[in-house]
Rosetta silent file (secondary structure, phi, psi, omega in degrees, C-alpha in Angstrom):
SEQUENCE: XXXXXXXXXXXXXXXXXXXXXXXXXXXXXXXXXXXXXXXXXXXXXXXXXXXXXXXXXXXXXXXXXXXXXXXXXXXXXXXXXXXXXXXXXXXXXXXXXXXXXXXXXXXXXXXXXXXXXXXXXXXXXXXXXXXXXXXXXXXXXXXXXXXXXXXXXXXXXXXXXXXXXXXXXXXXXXXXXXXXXXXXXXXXXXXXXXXXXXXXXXXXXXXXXXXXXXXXXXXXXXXXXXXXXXXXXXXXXXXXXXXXXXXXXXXXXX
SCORE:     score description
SCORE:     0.000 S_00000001
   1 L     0.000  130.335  171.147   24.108    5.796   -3.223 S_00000001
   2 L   -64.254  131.785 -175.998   22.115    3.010   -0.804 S_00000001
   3 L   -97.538  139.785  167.109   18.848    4.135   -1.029 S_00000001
   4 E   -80.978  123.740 -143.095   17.236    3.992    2.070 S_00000001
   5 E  -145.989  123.069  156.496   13.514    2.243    2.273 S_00000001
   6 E  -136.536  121.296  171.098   10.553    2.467    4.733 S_00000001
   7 E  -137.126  154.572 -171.335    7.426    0.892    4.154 S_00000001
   8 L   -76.329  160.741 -171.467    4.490   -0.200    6.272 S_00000001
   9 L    44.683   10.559 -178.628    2.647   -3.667    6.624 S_00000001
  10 L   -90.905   32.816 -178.427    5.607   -5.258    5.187 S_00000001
  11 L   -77.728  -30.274  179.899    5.819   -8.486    6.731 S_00000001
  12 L  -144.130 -176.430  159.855    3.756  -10.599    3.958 S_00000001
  13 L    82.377 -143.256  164.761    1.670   -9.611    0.954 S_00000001
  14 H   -53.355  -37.238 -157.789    2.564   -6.463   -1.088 S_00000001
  15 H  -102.512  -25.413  168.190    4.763   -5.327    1.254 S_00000001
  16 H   -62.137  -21.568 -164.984    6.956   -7.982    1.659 S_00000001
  17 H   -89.282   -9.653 -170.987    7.622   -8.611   -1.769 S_00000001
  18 H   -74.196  -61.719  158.367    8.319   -4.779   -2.344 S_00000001
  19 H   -30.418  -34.921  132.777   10.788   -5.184    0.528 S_00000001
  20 H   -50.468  -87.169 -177.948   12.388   -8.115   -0.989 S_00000001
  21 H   -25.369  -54.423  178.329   12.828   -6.213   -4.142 S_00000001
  22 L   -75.299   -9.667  174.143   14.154   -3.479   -2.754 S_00000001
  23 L  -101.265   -8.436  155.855   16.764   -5.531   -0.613 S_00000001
  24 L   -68.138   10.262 -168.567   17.811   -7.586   -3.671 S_00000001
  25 L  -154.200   19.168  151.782   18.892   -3.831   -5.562 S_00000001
  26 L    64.990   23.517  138.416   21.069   -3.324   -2.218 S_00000001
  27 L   -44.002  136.349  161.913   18.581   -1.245   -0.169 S_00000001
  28 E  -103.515  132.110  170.880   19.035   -0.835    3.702 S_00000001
  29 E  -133.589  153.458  177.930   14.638   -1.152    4.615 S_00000001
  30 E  -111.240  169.409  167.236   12.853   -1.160    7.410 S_00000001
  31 E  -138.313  155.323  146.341    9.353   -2.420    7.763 S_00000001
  32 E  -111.542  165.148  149.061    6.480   -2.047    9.966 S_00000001
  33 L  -159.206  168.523 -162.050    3.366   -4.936   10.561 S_00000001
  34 L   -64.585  -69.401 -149.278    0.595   -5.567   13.007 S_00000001
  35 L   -82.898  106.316 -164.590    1.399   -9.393   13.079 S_00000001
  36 H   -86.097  -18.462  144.708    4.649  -10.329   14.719 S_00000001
  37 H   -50.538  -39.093 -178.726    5.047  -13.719   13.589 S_00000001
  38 H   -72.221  -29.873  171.568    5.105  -12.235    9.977 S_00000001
  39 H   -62.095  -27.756 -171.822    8.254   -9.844   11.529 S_00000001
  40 H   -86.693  -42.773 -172.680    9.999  -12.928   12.759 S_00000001
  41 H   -87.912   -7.474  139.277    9.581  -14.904    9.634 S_00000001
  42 H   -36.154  -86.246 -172.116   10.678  -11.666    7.562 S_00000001
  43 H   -50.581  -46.832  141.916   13.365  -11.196    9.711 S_00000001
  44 H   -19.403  -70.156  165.007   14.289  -14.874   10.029 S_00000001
  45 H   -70.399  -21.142  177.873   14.727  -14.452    6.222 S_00000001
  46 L  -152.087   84.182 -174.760   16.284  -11.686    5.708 S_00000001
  47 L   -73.250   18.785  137.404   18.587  -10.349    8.652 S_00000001
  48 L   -76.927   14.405 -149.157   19.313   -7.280    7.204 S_00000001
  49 E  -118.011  108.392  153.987   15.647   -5.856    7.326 S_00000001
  50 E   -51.107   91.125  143.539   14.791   -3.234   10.714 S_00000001
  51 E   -97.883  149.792 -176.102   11.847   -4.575   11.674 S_00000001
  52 E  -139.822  149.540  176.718    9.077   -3.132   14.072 S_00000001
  53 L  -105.637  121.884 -139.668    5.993   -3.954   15.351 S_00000001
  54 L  -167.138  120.452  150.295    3.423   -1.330   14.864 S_00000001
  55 L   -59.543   89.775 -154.959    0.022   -0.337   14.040 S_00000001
  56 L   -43.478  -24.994  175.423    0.457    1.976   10.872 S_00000001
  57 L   -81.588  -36.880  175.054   -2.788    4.032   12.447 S_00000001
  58 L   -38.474   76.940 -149.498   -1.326    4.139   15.606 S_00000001
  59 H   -44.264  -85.320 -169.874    0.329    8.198   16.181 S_00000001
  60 H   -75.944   19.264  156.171    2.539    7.138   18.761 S_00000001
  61 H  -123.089   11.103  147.608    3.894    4.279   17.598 S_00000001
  62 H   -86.918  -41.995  176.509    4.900    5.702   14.447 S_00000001
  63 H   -48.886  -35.044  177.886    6.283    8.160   15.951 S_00000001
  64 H   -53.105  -44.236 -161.136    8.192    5.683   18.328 S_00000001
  65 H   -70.574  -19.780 -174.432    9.081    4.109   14.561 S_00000001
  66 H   -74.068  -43.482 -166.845   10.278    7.177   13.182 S_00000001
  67 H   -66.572  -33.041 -158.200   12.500    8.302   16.380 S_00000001
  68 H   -79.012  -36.356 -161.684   14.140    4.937   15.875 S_00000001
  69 H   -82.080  -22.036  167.787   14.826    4.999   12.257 S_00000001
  70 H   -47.010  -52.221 -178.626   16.379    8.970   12.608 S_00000001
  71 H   -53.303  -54.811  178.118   18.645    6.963   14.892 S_00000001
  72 H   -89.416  -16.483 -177.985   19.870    4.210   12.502 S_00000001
  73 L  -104.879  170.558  134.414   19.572    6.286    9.242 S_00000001
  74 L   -86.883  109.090  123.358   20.904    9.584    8.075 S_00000001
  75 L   147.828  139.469  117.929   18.848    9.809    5.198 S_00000001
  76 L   -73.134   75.664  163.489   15.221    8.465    4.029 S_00000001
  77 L   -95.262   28.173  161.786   14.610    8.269    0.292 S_00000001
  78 E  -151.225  142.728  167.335   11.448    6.370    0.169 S_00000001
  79 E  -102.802  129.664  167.003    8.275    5.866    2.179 S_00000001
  80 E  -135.633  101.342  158.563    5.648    3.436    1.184 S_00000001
  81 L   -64.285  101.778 -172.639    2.443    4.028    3.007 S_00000001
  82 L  -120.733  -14.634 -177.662    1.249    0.096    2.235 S_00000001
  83 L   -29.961  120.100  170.927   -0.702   -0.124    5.326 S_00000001
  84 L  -173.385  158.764 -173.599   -4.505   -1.621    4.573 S_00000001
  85 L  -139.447  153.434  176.308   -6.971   -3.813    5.939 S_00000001
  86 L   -76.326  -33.861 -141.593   -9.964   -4.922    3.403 S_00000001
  87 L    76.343 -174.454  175.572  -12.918   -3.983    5.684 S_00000001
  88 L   -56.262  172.598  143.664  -16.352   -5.274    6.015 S_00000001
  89 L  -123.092  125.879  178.283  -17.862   -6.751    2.640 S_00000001
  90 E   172.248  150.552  167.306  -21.743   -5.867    3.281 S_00000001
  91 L   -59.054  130.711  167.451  -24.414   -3.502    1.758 S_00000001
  92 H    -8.428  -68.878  172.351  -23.920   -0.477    2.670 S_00000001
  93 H   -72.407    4.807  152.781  -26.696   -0.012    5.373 S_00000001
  94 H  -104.426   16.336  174.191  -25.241   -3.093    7.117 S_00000001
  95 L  -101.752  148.976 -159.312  -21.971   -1.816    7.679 S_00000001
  96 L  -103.294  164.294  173.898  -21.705   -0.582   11.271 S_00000001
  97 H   -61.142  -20.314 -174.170  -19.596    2.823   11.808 S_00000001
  98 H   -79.302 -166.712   73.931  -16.778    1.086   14.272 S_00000001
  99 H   164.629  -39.823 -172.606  -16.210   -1.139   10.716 S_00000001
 100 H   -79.816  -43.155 -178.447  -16.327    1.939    8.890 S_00000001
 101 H   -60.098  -30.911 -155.862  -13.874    3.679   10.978 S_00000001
 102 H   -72.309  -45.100 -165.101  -11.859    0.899   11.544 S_00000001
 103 H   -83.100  -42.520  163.855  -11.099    0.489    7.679 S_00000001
 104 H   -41.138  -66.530  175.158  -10.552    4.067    7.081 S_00000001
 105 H   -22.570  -83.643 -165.859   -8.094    4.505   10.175 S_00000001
 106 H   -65.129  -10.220 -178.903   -5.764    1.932    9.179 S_00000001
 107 H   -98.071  -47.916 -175.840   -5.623    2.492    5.067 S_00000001
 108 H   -87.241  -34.363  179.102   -6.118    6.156    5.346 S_00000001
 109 H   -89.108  -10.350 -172.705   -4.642    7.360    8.925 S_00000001
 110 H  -117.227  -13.442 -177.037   -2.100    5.050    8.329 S_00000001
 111 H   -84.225  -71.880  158.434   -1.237    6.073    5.059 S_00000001
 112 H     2.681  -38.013 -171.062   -1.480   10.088    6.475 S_00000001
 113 H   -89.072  -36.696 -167.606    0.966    9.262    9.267 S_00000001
 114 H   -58.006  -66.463  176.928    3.476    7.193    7.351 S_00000001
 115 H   -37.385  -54.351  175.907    3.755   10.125    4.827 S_00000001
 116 H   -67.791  -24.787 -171.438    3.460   13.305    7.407 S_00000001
 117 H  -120.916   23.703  159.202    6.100   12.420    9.520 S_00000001
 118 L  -102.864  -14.588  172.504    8.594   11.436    6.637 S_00000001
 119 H   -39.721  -29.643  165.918    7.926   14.777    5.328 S_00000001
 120 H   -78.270  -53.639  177.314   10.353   16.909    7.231 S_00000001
 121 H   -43.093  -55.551  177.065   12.904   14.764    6.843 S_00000001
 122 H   -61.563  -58.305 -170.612   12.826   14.207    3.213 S_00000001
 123 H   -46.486  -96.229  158.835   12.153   18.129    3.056 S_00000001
 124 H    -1.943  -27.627  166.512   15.493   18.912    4.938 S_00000001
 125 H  -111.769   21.199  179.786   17.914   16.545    2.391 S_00000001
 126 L    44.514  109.405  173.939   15.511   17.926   -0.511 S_00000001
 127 L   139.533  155.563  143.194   14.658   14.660   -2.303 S_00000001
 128 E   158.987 -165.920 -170.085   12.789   11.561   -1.842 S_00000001
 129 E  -151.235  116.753 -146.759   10.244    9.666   -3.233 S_00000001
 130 E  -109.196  153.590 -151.832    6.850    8.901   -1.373 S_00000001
 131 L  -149.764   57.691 -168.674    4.620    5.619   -2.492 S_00000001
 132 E   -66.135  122.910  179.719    0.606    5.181   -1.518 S_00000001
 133 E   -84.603  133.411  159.215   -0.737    1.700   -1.904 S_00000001
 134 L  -137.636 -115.262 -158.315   -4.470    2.469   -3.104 S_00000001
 135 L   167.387  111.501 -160.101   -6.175    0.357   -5.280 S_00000001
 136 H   -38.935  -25.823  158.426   -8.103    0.178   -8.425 S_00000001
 137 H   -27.326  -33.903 -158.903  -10.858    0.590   -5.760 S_00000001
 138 H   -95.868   29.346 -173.224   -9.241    4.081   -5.380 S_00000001
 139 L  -136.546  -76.021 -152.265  -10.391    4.463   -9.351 S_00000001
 140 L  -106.946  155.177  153.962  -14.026    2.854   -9.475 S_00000001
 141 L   -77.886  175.719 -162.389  -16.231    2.536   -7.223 S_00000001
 142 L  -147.198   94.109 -176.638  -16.813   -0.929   -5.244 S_00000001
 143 L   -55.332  133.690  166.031  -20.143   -2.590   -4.267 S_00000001
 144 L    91.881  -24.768  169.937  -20.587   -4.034   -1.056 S_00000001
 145 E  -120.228   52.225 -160.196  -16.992   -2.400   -0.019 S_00000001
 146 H   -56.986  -40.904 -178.066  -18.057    1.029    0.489 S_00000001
 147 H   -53.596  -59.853 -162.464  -15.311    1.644    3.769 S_00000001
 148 H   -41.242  -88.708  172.088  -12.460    0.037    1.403 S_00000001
 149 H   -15.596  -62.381 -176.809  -13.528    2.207   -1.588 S_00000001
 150 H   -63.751  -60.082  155.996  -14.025    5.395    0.180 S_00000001
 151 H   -30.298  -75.072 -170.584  -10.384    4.658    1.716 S_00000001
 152 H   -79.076   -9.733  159.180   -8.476    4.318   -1.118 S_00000001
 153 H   -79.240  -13.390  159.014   -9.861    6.994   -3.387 S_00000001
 154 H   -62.411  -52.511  178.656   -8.698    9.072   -0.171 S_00000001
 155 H   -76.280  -16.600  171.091   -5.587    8.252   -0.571 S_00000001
 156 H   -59.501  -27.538  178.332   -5.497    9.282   -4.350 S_00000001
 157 H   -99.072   37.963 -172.756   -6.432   12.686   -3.318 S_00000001
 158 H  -144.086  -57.001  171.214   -3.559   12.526   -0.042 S_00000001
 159 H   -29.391  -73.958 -158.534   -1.143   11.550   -3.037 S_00000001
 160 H   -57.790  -17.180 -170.317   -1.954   14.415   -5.319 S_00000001
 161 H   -74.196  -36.173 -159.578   -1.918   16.708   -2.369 S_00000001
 162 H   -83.939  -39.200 -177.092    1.016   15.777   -1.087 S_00000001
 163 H   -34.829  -43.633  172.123    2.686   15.899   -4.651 S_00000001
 164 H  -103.232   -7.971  169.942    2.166   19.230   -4.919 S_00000001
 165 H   -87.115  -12.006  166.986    2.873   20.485   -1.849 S_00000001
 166 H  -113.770   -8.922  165.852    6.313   18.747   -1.493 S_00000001
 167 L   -55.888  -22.531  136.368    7.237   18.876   -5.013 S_00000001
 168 L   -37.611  -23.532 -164.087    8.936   22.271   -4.721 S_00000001
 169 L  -131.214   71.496  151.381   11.430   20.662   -1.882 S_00000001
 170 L    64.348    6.238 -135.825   12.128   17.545   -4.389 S_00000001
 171 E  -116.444  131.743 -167.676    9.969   15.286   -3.083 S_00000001
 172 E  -106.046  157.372  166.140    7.826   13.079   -5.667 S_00000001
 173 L  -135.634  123.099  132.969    4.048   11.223   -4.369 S_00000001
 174 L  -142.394 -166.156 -151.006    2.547    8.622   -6.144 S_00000001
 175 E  -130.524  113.883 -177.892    0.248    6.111   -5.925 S_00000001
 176 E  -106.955 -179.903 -147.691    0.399    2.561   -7.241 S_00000001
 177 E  -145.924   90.604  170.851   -3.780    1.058   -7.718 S_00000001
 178 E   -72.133  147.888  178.108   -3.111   -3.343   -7.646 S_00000001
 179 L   -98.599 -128.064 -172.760   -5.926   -4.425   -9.566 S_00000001
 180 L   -84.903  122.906  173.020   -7.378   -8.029   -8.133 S_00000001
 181 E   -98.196  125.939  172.384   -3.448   -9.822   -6.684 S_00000001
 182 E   -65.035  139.832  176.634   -3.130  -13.711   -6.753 S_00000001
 183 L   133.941 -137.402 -163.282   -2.876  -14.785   -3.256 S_00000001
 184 L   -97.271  -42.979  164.917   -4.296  -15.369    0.165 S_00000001
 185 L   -35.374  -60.063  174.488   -5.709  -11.842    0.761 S_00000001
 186 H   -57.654  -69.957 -160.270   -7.905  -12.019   -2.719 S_00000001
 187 H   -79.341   61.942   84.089   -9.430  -15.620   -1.803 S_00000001
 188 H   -98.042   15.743  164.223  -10.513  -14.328    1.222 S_00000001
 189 H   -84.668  -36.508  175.290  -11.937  -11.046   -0.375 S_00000001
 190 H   -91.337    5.600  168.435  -13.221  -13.437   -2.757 S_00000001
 191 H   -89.805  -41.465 -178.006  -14.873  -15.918   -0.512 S_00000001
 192 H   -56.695  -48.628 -168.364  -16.666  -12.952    1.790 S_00000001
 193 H   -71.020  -53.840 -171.307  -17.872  -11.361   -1.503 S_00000001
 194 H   -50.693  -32.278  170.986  -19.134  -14.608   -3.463 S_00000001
 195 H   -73.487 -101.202 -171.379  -21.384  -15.250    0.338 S_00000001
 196 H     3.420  -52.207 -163.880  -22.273  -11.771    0.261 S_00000001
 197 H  -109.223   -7.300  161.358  -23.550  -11.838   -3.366 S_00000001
 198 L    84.702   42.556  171.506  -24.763  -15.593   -3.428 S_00000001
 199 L  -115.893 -162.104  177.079  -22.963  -17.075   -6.550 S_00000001
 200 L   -81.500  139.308  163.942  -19.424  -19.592   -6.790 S_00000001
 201 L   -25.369  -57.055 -161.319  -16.294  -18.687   -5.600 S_00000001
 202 H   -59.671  -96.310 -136.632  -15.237  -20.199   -9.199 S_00000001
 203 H   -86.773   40.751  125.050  -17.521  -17.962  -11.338 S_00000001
 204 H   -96.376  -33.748  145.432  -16.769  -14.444   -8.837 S_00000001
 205 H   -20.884  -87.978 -147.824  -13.021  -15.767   -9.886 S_00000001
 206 H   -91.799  -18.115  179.632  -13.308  -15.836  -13.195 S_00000001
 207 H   -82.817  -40.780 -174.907  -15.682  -12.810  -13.338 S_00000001
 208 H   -70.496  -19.627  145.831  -12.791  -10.610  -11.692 S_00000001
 209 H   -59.031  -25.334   34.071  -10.293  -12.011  -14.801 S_00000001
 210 H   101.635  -53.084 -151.607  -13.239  -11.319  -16.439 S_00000001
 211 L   -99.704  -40.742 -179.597  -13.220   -7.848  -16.044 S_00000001
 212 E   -87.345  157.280  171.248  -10.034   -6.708  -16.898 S_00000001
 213 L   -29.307  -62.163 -153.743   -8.153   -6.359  -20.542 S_00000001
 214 L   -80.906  -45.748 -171.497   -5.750   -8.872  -19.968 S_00000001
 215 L    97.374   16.022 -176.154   -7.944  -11.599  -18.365 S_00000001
 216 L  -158.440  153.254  152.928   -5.583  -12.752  -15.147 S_00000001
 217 L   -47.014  159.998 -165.946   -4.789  -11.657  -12.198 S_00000001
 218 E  -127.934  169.874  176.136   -1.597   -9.767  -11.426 S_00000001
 219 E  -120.693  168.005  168.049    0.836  -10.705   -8.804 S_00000001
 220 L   -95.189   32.683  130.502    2.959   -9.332   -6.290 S_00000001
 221 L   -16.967  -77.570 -146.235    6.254   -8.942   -8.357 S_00000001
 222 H   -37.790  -39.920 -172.175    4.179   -7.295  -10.159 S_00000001
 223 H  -103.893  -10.519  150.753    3.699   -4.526   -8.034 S_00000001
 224 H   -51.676  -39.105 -168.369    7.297   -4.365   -6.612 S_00000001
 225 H   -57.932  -52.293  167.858    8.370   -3.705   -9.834 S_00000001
 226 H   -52.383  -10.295 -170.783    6.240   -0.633   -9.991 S_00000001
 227 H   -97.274  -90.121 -146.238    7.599    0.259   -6.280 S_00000001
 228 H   -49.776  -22.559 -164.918   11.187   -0.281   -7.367 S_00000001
 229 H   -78.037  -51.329 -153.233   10.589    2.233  -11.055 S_00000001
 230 H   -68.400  -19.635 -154.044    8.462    4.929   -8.706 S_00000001
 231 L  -117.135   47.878 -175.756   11.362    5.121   -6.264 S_00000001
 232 L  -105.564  131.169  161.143   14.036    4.840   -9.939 S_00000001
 233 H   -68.943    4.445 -178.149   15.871    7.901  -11.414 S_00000001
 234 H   -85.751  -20.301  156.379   13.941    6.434  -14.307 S_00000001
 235 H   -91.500   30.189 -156.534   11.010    8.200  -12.646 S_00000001
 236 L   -95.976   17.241  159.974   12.437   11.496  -11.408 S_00000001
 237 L  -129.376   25.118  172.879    9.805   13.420  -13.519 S_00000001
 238 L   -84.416   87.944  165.112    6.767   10.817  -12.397 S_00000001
 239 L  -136.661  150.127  172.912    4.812   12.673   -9.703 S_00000001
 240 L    87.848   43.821 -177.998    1.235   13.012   -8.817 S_00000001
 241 L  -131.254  154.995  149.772    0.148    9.910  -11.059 S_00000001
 242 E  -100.561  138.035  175.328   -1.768    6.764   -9.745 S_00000001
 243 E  -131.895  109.914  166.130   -0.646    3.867  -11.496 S_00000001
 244 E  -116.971 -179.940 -168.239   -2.237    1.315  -12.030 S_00000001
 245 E  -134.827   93.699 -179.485   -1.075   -2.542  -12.282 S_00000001
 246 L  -138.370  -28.420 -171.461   -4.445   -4.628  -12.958 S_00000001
 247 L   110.546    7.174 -167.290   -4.111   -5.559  -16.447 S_00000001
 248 L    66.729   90.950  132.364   -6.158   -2.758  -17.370 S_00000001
 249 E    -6.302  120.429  173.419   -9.636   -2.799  -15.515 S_00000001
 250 L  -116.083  -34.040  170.637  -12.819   -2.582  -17.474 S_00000001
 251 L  -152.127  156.254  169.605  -15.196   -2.818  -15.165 S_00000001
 252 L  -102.454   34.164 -175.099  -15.022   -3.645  -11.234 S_00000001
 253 L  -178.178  143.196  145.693  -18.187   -5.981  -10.787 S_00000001
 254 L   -44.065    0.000    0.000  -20.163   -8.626  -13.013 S_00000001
């Protein structure tokens, strides 16, 4: 059976490469993202891919995204709420509440919406398999990125919730937790934080390999793979877990 794929943000990053994975293993996916250049050059590449352009916090333009994909699909099995913005990096007492809100909305309200409105659907063919991007953030806490932090341990407990409350109608939630991902997002998390804490880019680098088991960074393969397993009959007893793919995490900070 073509499994059917919707996930959020998936024009570059995380989401794209999940999205790539899953259309290389003969998915029909849809995506949503904010930036519509990233839809065009997505699309551009791969002209089987429904793309839309849509704020993942936005209510009625998911809904708008939803009505459309009832319309081209019969069937949903997987949702990946991927949706995230980093937030401020600042001490606590300098972050302002619009900054606070702002990063919750879109990580957390957008993971909430993505999820809530695939829920009837999946509930109605009994199956599917639901996906949360959080973040080893969503494990440890994370100085200087208290909105971020506070997000994504939200969504581990909007996973577990949902796990058990749709797990009776077939329906699996979990959560995959990227530990620090090589690419353009990390050096600019790691340029705000190295001003922020007033050492080198180089040596806030090497402290977040540093930190972990393994000693490197992980990429984003890495965490399609884990997307393509969670939504696998090779997981069909996997629900309610965060998983993460960091390399094992020892500490989050120098």
């Amino acid at each position: 059976m073509t499994q059917h794929v919707f996930i959020t943000a998936g024009g570059s990053g995380l989401g794209l490469a999940m999205a790539e994975g899953f259309l290389a293993n003969g998915a029909k996916v849809a995506i949503t993202d904010i930036d519509q250049a990233m839809l065009d050059a997505a699309q551009a590449a791969h002209p089987g891919l429904l793309c839309f352009h849509c704020d993942a916090s936005d209510e009625a333009a998911m809904h708008k995204v939803y009505d459309s994909l009832r319309g081209a699909w019969d069937r949903l099995d997987v949702v990946i709420a991927n949706a995230g913005i980093a937030g401020p990096t600042a001490a606590v007492e300098h972050v302002t509440l619009e900054d606070w809100k702002r990063c919750l909305a879109v990580n957390l309200d957008g993971a909430f919406l993505a999820t809530s409105l695939a829920a009837p659907w999946m509930k109605d063919q009994g199956e599917g398999s639901m996906i949360l991007t959080s973040s080893t953030a969503g494990l440890f806490g994370y100085p200087f990125r208290s909105p971020y932090a506070a997000a994504k341990w939200g969504i581990i407990g909007l996973m577990k919730t949902l796990a058990m409350e749709l797990g009776p109608f077939g329906i699996r939630a979990n959560a995959i937790c990227p530990g620090a991902v090589e690419g353009d997002r990390m050096d600019r998390v790691i340029a705000n934080e190295a001003k922020t804490r007033g050492i080198s880019e180089a040596d806030l680098r090497q402290g977040y390999a540093d930190c972990v088991s393994l000693k490197r960074f992980v990429t984003a393969q890495d965490i399609a793979d884990m997307a393509l397993f969670l939504a696998s009959p090779q997981s069909k007893n996997v629900s309610g877990m965060a998983m993460a793919v960091d390399g094992h995490t020892e500490q989050v900070t120098l």
